[in-house]
C-alpha positions as CSV (number, residue, x, y, z in Angstrom):
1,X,10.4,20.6,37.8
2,X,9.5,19.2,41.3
3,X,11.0,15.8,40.9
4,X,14.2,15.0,39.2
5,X,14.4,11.9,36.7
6,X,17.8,9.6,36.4
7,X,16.5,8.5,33.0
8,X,17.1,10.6,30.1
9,X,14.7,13.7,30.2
10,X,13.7,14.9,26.6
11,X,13.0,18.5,28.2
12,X,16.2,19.1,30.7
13,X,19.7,18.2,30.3
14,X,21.6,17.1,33.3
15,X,22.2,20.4,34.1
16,X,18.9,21.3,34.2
17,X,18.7,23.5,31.1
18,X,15.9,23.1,28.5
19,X,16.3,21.2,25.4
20,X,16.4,23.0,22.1
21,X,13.2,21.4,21.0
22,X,11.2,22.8,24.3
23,X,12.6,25.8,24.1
24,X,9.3,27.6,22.9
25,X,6.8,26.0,24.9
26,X,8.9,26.3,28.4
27,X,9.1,30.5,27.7
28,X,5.4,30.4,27.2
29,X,4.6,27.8,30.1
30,X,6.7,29.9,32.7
31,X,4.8,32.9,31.6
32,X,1.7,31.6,32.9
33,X,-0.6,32.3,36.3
34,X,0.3,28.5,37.8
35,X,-3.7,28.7,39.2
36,X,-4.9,29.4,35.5
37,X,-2.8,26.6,34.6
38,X,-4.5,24.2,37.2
39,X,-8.1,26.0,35.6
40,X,-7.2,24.5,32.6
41,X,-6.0,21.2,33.8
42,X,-9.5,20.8,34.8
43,X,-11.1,22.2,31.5
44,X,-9.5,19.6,29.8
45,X,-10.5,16.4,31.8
46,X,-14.1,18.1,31.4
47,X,-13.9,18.2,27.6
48,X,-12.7,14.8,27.5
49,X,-16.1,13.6,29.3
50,X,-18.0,16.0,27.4
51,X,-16.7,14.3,24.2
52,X,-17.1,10.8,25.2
53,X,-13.4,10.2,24.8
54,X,-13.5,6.6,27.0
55,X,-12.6,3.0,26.5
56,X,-14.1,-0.2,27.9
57,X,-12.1,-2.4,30.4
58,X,-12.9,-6.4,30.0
59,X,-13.6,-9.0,32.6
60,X,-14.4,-6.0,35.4
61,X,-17.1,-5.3,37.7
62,X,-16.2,-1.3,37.8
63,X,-17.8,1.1,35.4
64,X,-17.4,-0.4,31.7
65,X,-16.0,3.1,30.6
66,X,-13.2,5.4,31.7
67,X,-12.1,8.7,31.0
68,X,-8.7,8.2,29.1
69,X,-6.6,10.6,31.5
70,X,-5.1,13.2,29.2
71,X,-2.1,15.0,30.4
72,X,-1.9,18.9,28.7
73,X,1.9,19.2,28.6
74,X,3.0,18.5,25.2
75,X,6.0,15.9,23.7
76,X,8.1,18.1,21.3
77,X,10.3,16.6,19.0
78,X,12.3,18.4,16.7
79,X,12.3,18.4,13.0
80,X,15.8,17.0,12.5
81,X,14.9,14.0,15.3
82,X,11.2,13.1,13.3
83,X,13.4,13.2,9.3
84,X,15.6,11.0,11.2
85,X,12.5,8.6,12.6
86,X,10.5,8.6,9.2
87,X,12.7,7.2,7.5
88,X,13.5,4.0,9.9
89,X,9.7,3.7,10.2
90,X,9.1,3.7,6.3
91,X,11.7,1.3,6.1
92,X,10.4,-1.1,8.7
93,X,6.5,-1.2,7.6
94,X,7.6,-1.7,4.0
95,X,9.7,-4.5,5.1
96,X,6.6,-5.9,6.9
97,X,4.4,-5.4,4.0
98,X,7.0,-7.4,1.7
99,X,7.5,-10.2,4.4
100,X,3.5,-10.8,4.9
101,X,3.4,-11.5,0.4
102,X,6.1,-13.7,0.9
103,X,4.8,-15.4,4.0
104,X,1.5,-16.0,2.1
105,X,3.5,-17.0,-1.4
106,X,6.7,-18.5,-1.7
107,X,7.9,-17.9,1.8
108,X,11.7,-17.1,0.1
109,X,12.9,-16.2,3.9
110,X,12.3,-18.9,4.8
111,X,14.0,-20.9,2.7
112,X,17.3,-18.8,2.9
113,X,17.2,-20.0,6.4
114,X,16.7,-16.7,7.5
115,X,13.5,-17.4,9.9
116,X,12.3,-20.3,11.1
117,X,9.1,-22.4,9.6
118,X,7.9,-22.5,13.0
119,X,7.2,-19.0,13.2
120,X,3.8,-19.6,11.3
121,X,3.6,-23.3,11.4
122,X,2.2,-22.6,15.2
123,X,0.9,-19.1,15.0
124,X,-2.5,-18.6,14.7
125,X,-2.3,-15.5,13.0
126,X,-1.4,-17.3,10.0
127,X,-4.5,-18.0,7.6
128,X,-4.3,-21.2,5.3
129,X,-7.2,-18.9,3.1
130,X,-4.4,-16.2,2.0
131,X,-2.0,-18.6,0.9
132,X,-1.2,-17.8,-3.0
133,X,-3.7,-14.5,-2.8
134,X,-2.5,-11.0,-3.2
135,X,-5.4,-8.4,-1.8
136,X,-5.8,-5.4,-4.4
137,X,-2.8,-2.9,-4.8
138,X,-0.8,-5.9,-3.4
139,X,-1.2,-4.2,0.0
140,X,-1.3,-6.2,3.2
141,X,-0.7,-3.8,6.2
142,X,-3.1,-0.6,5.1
143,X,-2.4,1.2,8.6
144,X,0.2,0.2,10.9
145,X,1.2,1.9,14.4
146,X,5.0,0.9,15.1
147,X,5.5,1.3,19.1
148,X,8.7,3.2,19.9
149,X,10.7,4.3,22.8
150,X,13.4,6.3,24.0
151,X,16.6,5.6,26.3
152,X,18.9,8.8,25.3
153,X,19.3,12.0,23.1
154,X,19.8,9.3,19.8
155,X,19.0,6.0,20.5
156,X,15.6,4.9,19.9
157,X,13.8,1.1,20.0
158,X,11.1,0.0,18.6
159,X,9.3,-1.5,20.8
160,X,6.2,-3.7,19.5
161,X,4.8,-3.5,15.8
162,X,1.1,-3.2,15.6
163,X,-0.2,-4.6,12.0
164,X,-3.7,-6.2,12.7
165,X,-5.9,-3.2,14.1
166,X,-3.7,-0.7,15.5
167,X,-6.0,1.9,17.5
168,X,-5.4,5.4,18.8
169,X,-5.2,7.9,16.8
170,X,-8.8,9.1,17.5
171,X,-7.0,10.5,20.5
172,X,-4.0,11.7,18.8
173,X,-6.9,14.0,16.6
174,X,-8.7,15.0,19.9
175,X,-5.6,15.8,22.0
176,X,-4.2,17.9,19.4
177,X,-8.1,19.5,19.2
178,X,-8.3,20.2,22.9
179,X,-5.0,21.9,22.8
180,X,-5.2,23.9,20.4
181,X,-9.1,24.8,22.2
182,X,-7.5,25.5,25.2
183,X,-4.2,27.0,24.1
184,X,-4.9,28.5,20.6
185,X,-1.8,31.4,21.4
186,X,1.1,28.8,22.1
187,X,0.4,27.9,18.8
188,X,0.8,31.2,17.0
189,X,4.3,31.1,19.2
190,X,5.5,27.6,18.8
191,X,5.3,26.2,15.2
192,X,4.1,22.4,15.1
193,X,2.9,20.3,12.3
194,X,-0.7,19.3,11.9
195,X,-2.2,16.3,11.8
196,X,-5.9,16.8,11.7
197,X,-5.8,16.1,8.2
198,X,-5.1,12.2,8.8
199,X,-8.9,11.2,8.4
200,X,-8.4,12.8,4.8
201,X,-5.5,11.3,4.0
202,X,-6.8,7.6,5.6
203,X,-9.8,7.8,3.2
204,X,-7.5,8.7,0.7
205,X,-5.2,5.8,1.2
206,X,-8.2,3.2,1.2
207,X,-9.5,4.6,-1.7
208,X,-6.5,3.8,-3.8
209,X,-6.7,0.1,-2.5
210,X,-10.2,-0.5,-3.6
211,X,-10.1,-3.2,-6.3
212,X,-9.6,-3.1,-9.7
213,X,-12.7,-2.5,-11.7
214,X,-14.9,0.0,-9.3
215,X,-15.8,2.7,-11.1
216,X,-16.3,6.5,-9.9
217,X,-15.5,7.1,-6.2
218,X,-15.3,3.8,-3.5
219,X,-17.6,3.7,-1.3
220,X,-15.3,2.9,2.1
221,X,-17.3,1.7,5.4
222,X,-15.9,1.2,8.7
223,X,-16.9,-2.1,10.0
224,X,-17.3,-2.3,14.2
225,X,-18.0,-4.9,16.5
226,X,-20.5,-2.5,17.8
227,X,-20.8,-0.6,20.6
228,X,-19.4,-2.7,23.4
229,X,-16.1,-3.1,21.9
230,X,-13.7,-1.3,23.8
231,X,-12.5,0.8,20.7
232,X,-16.3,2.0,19.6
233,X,-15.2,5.7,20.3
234,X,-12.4,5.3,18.1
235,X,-14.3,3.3,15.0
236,X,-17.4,6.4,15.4
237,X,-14.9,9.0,15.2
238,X,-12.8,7.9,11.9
239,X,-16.4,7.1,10.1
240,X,-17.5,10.0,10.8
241,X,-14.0,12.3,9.7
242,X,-13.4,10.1,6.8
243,X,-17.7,10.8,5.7
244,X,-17.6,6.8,5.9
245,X,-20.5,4.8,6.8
246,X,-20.2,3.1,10.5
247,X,-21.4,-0.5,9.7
248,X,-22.1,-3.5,12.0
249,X,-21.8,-7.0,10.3
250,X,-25.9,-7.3,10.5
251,X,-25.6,-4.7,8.2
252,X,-24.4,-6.2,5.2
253,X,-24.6,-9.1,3.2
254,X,-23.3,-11.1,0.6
255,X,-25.2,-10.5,-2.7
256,X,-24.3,-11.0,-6.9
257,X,-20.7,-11.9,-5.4
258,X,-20.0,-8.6,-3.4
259,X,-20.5,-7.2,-0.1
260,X,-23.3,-4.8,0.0
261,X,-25.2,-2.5,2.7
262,X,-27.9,-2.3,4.2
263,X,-29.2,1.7,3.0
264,X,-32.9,3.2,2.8
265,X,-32.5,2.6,-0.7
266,X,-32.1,-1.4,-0.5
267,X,-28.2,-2.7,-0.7
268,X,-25.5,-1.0,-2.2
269,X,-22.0,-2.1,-2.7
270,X,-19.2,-1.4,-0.8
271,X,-15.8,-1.4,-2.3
272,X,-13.4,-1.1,0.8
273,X,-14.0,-2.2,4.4
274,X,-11.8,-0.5,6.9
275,X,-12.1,-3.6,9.6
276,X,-11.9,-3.5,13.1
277,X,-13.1,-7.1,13.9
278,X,-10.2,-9.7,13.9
279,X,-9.9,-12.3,11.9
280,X,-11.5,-15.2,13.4
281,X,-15.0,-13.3,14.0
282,X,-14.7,-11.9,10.1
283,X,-16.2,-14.6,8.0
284,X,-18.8,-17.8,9.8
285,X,-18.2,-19.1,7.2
286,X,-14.6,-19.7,7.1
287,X,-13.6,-18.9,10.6
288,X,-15.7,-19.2,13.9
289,X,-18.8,-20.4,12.9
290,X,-20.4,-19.2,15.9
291,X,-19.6,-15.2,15.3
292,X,-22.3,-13.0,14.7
293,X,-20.3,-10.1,14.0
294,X,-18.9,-10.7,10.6
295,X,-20.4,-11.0,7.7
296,X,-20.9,-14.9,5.8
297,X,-19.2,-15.4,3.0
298,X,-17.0,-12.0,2.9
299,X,-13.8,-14.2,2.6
300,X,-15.5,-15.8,-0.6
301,X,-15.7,-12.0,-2.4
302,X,-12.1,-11.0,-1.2
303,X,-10.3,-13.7,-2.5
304,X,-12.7,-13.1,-6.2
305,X,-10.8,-9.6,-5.8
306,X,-14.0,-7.6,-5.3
307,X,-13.8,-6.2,-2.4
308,X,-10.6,-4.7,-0.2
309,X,-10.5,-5.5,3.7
310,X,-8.0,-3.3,5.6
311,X,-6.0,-4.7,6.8
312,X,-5.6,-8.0,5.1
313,X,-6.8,-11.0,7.7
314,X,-3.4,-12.7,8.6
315,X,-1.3,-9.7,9.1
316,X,-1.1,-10.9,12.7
317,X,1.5,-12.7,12.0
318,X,3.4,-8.9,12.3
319,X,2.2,-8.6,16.2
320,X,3.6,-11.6,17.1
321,X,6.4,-10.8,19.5
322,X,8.5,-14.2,17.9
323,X,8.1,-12.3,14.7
324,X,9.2,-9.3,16.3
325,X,12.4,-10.6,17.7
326,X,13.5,-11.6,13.5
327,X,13.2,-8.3,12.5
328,X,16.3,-7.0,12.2
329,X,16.8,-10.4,9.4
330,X,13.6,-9.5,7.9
331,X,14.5,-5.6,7.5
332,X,17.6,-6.4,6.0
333,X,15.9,-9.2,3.6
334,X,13.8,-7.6,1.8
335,X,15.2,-3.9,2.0
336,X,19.0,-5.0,1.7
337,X,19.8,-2.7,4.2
338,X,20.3,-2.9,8.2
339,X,17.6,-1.5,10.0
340,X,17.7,2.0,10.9
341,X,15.5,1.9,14.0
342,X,17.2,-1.0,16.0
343,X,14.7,-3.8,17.8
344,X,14.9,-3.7,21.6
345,X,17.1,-6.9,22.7
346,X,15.1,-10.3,22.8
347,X,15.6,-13.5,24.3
348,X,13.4,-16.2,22.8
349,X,12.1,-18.3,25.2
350,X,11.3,-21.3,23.1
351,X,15.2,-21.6,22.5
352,X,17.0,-23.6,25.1
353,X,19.5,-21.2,26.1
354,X,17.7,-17.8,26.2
355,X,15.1,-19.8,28.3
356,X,17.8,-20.5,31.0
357,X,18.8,-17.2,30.9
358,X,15.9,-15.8,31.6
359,X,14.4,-18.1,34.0
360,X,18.0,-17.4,36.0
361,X,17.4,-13.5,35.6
362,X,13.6,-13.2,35.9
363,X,13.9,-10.7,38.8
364,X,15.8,-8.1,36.2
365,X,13.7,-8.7,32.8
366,X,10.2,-7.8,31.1
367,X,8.5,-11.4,29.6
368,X,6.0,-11.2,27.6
369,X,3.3,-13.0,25.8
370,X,4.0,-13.3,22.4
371,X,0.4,-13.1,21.5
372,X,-0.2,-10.4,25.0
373,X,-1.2,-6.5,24.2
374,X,-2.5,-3.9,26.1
375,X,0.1,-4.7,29.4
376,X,-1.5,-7.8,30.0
377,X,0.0,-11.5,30.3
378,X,3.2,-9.7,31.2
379,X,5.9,-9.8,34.3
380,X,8.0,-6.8,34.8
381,X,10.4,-8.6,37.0
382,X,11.6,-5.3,39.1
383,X,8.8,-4.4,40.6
384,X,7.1,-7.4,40.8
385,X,7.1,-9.7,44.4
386,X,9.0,-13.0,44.9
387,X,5.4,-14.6,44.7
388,X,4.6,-13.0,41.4
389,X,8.2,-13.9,40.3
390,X,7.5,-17.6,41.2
391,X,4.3,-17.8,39.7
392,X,4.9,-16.8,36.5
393,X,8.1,-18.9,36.3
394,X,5.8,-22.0,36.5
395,X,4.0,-20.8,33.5
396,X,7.2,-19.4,31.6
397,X,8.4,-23.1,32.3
398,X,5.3,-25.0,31.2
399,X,4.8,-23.4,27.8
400,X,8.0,-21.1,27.3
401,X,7.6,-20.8,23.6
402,X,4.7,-18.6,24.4
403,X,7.0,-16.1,25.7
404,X,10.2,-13.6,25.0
405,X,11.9,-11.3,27.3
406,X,13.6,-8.0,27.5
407,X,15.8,-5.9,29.5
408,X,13.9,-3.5,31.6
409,X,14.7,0.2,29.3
410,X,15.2,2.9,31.3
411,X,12.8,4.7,29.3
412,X,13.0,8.6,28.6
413,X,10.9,10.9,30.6
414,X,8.4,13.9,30.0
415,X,7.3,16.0,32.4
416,X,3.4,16.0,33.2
417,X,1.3,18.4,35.0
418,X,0.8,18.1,38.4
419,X,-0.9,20.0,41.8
420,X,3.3,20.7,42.7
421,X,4.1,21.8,39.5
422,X,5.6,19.7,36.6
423,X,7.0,16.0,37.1
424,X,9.1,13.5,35.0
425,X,7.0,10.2,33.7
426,X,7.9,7.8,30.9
427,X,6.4,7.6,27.7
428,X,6.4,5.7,24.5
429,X,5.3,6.9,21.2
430,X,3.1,4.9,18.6
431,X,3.4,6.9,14.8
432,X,0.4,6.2,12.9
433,X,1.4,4.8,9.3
434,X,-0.8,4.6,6.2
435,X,0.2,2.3,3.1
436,X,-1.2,2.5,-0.4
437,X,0.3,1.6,-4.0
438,X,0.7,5.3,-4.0
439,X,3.1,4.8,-1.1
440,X,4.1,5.4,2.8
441,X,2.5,8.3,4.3
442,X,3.4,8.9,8.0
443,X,1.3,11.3,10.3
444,X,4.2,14.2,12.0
445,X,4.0,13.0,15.3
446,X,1.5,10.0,16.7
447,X,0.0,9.2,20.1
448,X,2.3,9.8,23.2
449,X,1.2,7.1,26.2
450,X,2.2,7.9,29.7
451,X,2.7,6.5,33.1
452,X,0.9,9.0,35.0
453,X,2.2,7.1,38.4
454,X,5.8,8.0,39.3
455,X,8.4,5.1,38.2
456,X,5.9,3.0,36.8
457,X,6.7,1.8,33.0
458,X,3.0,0.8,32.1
459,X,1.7,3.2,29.8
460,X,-1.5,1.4,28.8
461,X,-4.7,3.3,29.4
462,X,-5.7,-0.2,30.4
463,X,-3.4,-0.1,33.1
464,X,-3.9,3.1,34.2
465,X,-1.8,4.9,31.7
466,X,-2.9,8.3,30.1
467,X,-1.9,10.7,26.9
468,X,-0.3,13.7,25.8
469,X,-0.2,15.5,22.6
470,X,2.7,14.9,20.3
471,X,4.0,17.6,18.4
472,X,6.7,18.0,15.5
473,X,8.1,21.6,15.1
474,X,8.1,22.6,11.7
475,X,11.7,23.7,10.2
């Protein structure tokens, strides 16, 4: 290590031995030639461009795509650690999946006085058009990526929950692919558990939510704004593992009551419609009457129960950072148990008090939009200037039910590779979660984000973030 971190460092104790769980890869790493090691540094950001692996930045004049900067020194956690995880993560996304059919039905948690009304009276997320419907297999949140992070050997946060479209895992698959490209030996020495099979077992899992009635095998599409939308890579890459057709909403239609596509052989049904256009742009018909990328009259066939859209439209209501900040109640409501992976603590703006504590603190806290993503619409108060400070005050002031705030974590630290050798950044991990009547299936491991600049705490590839492979050691 060339630099030494004062947050908790999942490879080094204090005493700068290694950590049980990187005990395998750090034998094997300090066997290497460090100039091979730089070789393949630079292998890897080839591959990456070779592949196409990119996203799309909004509302810049740069280059629309850039590489997403992939760092090649794994995240090992150990078997014991992920049990441990799993089973706070299966307990929070069925939780949220029980909480979005009560939302829509007889909103029971809210009449124990357990959350407030206003938590979907005012949230656009909500849909008046799922009130009183239940989508096949009475599944709401198909695939889920629950944001977590790390402050010390035990205690982990979660951090946001992504419901709507979580994306990523296209370069969870690929970063695990490169590795074990580059590296194939450190895998016959350290034993990790797979995960390429998650396009499998995600067409498996929308399968068993196709409606009632279809007979033989679904036929499951993948429905994408096109190629502009800043995901595209992601939505090609799942169609094509999962052998799913990549659709665009000109592509199908409405027609006998279901939603067909557009083939060589005139239209043909589809059965389940992995979606990655949100709500407002789904249906013309119901929702922004000026969006050509859904598809008029879909919301007519889902609600007649013939066709399944993953996720269900108004499972926004689970990204909302005001929603967030109830979970603990909601975890315990419909699980009868306290949550086993703790929230991170919240003030809620639109409450008197918590607004005057953070507007007197502003300099020490995160606030956050409680609609934001992707690091944007954000303040992180310690590293921000007095003029940043008092501009977003005005706005937390004019409209502070838009906003919670935070503590700043000291986040845990992995080392990335660098020209001097290995270095501490911070990282948060988002576990990819599939739902299905047949039940929670969890992918071993997930997609690592990292703050590639020293002491930053912006992980987002949008803010200049990057990756790592994640790996779970078998038993």
């Amino acid at each position: 290590m060339t630099e030494a971190s004062a947050n908790f460092d999942e490879m080094y104790t204090d005493d700068r031995s290694v950590r049980p769980a990187y005990k395998g890869y750090c034998q094997w790493h300090d066997q290497q030639d460090p100039n091979w090691l730089k070789r393949k540094h630079g292998e890897a950001e080839s591959n990456f461009r070779k592949t196409g692996i990119t996203f799309n930045v909004y509302g810049e004049d740069e280059a629309e795509e850039r590489l997403i900067p992939f760092d090649m020194v794994p995240r090992i956690i150990g078997a014991n650690e992920w049990r441990k995880l799993t089973r706070g993560i299966e307990q929070r996304v069925s939780a949220l999946n029980a909480f979005m059919y009560d939302l829509y039905h007889r909103q029971e948690i809210i009449r124990a006085g357990r959350v407030p009304a206003r938590l979907f009276q005012n949230n656009e997320a909500w849909l008046q058009q799922m009130v009183g419907f239940t989508p096949p297999g009475g599944v709401y949140t198909h695939i889920v990526g629950i944001d977590l992070v790390r402050t010390g050997p035990n205690d982990w946060f979660v951090l946001e929950d992504n419901a709507r479209t979580p994306s990523g895992v296209s370069y969870m698959l690929e970063n695990r692919e490169t590795m074990m490209a580059m590296f194939p030996e450190l895998f016959s020495q350290v034993q990790v558990e797979p995960v390429a099979r998650y396009p499998r077992r995600l067409a498996k899992s929308l399968a068993a939510c196709a409606p009632q009635g279809v007979k033989g095998k679904p036929t499951v599409a993948v429905l994408t704004p096109g190629i502009y939308n800043s995901a595209y890579f992601e939505h090609a890459f799942l169609a094509d593992q999962m052998g799913a057709e990549l659709v665009e909403g000109s592509d199908l239609r409405v027609v006998d009551g279901y939603v067909q596509m557009r083939t060589t052989r005139g239209y043909e049904r589809l059965d389940v419609i992995y979606r990655r256009v949100d709500d407002e742009y789904l249906d013309p018909l119901t929702f922004s009457p000026d969006s050509v990328l859904g598809i008029p009259g879909i919301m007519d066939v889902y609600r007649a129960g013939n066709v399944t859209i993953a996720n269900a439209p108004g499972t926004g209501v689970c990204d909302d950072k005001a929603v967030y900040s109830f979970m603990p109640e909601i975890v315990e409501f419909y699980t009868g148990e306290k949550p086993l992976l703790p929230n991170v603590q919240t003030w809620r703006c639109a409450d008197d008090d918590s607004l005057a504590y953070v507007l007197d603190n502003l300099e020490e806290l995160v606030v956050k939009e409680v609609h934001g993503s992707g690091g944007y619409g954000m303040l992180i108060g310690p590293t921000s200037s007095k003029k940043e400070i008092a501009e977003f005050r005005k706005k937390l002031s004019a409209n502070p039910a838009n906003y919670i705030a935070q503590p700043t974590l000291a986040l845990s630290t992995t080392p990335i590779f660098t020209k001097k050798g290995l270095a501490p950044r911070h990282v948060d991990l988002r576990p990819f979660v599939l739902v299905s009547p047949d039940g929670i299936d969890i992918t071993p491991g997930g997609l690592t984000r990292v703050a590639l600049k020293k002491d930053s705490l912006v992980v987002n590839s949008s803010q200049g973030g990057g990756t790592k492979d994640t790996w779970v050691l078998k038993d």
